[in-house]
C-alpha positions in Angstrom: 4.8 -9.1 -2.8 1.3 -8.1 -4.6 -1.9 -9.2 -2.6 -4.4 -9.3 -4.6 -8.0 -11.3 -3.5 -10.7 -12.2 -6.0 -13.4 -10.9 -3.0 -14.3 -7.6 -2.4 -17.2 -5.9 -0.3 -17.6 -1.9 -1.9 -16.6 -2.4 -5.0 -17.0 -6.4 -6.2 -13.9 -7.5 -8.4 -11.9 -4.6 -8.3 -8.8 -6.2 -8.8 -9.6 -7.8 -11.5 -11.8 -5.0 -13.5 -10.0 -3.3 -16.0 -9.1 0.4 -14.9 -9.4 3.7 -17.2 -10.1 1.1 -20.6 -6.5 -0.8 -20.0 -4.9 -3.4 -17.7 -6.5 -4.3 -14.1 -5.3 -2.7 -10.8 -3.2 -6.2 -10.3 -1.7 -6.2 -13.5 -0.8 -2.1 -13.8 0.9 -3.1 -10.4 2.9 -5.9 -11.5 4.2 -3.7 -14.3 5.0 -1.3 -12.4 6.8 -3.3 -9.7 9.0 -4.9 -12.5 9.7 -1.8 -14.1 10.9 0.0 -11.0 13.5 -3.0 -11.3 14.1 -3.2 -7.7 13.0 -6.8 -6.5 14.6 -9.8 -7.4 10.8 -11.3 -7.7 7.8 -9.9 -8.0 4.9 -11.9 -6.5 1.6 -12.2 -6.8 -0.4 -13.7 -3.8 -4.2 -14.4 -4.7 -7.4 -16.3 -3.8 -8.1 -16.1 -7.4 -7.9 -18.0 -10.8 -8.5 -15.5 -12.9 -6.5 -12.8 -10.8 -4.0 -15.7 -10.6 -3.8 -16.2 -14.5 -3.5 -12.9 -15.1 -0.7 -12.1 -13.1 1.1 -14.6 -14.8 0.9 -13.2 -18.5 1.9 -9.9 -16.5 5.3 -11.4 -15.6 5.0 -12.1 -11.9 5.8 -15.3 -10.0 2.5 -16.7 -9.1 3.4 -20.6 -7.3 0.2 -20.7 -5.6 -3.2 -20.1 -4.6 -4.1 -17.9 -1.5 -5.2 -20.5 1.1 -8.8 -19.3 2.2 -8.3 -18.6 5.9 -5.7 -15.9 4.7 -8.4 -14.2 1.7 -10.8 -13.1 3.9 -11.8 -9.7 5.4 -9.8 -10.2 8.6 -6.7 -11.4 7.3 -3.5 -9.4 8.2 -1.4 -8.1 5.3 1.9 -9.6 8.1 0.7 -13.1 7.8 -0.1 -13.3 3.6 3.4 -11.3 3.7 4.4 -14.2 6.2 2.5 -17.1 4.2 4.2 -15.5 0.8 7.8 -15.7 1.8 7.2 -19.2 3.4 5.5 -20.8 0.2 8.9 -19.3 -1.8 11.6 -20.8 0.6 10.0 -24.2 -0.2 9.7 -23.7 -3.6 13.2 -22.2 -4.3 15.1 -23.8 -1.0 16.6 -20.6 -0.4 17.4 -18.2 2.3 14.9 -15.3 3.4 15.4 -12.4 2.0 17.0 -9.6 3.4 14.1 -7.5 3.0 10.3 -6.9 1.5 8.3 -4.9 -0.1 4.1 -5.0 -0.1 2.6 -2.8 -2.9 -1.1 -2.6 -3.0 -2.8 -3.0 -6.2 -5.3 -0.6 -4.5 -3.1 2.4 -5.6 -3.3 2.7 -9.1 -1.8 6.0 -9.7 1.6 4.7 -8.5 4.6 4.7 -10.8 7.7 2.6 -11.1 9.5 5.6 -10.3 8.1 6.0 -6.8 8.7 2.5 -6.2 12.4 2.8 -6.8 12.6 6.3 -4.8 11.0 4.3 -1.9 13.7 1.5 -2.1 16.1 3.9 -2.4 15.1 5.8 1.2 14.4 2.8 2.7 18.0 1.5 2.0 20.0 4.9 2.2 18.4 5.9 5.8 18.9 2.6 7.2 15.4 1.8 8.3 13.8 -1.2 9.5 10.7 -0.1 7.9 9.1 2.0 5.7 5.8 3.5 4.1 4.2 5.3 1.6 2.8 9.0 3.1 0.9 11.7 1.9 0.6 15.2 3.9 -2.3 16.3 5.3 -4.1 19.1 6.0 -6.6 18.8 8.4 -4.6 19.6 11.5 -5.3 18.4 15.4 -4.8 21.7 16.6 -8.3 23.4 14.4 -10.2 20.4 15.9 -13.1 20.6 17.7 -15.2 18.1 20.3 -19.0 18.8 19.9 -21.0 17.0 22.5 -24.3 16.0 22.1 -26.2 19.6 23.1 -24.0 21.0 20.0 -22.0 22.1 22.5 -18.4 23.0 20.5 -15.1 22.6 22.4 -11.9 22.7 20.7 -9.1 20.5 21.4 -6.8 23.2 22.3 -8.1 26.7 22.9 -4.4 27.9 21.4 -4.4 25.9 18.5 -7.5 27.0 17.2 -6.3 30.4 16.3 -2.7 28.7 15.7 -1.6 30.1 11.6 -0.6 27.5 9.4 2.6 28.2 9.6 3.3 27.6 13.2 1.5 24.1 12.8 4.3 21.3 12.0 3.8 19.1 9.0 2.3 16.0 9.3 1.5 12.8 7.6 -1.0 9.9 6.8 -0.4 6.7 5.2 -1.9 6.2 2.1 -1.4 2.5 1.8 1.0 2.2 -1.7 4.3 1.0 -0.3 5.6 -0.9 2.7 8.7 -1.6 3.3 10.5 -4.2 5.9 13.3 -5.8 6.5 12.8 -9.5 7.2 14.5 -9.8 10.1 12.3 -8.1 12.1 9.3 -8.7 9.8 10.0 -12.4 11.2 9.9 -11.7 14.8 7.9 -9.1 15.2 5.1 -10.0 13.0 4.7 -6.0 12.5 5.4 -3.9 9.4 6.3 -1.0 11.6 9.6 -0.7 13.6 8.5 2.9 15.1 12.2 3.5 16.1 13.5 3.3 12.5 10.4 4.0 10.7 11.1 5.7 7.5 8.6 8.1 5.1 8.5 8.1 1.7 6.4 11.1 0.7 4.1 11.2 -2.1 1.8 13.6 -4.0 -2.1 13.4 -2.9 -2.9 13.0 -6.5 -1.0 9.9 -6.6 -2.4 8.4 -3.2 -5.4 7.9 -4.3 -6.4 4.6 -2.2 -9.5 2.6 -4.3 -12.4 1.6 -1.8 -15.5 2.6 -3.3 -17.1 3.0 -7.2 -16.1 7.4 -6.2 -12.9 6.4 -5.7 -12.5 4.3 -8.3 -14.0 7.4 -11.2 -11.6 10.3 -9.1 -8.5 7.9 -9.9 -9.6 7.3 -13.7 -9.9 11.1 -14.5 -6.6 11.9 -12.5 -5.1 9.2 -14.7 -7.0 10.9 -17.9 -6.3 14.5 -17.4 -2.5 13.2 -17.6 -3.1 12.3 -21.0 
């Protein structure tokens, strides 16, 4: 499933705006979700006519519109996921599916390939969940507290002069890929079962999340300088 809403606070339209002089973030998604050839559907879920239409000529299953109380600011990505697989089991009469993925159009760097690596860790570990991860380096341990005198206190007095290579790796989300299996998608309305949560670990080049017009530029010239 694609969410993709017509609104958008820091940087108006940006799912519909064409990115790096081709195909919108929505539609680069879609291809790259059908390419991957992992799902059995591809779906777009959208507020949005034109976002709508578009995702249509892309390939993806589109059966209908976003309801507004689930396009707004404080909707949860579990209940569009929810609302998503819903609107298909009347449409289709079928049974859940075993499992789902989420891909954010947000994440343009992306490739089909990562997708199907993703799938591929999800299913081979056995996981109830899954996401997209990037490493990072800014690490707890070199952290410091700094009251309101300036005063600087660091978190731990030993991990401040810790080397690198003592401090254990760690990792963020960067908001590409979500995986879930249904099952507990269904009854936990979570994304996240923490004790079978699996990482799939990807470059920071490609986990470039767009929020903001300066994201937006720093993914178009990774995606140029690949040229």
């Amino acid at each position: 499933m694609i969410p993709a809403r017509g609104g958008s606070k820091r940087l108006p339209r940006k799912n519909a705006m064409p990115f790096a002089g081709g195909d919108s973030l929505t539609v680069r998604t879609i291809h790259k979700a059908i390419e991957s050839g992992c799902f059995s559907r591809v779906l777009l879920s959208t507020d949005d006519l034109q976002i709508a239409a578009d995702g249509r000529a892309a390939g993806a299953l589109v059966p209908f519109i976003r309801p507004a109380d689930l396009s707004g600011d404080q909707a949860s990505s579990v209940d569009v996921l929810l609302h998503a697989v819903a609107e298909l089991a009347k449409l289709f009469a079928e049974e859940k599916p075993a499992a789902v993925a989420l891909l954010q159009v947000t994440s343009p760097l992306l490739s089909a390939s990562q997708i199907a690596a993703a799938v591929e860790t999800f299913v081979d570990g056995g996981f109830n969940s899954l996401s997209s991860m990037v490493a990072v380096e800014q690490y707890p341990e070199w952290m410091f507290r700094v009251a309101e005198n300036y005063l600087a206190t660091p978190e731990s007095q030993a991990g401040i002069v810790c080397p690198t290579d003592r401090i254990p790796a760690r990792y963020i989300e960067n908001g590409a890929i979500y995986l879930v299996r249904y099952e507990w998608l269904a009854e936990h309305h979570s994304l996240y079962d923490f004790a079978r949560h699996g990482c799939y670990a990807m470059p920071a080049e490609d986990s470039v999340d767009i929020d903001t017009r300066s994201d937006w530029d720093y993914a178009e010239f990774l995606l140029r300088r690949r040229a």
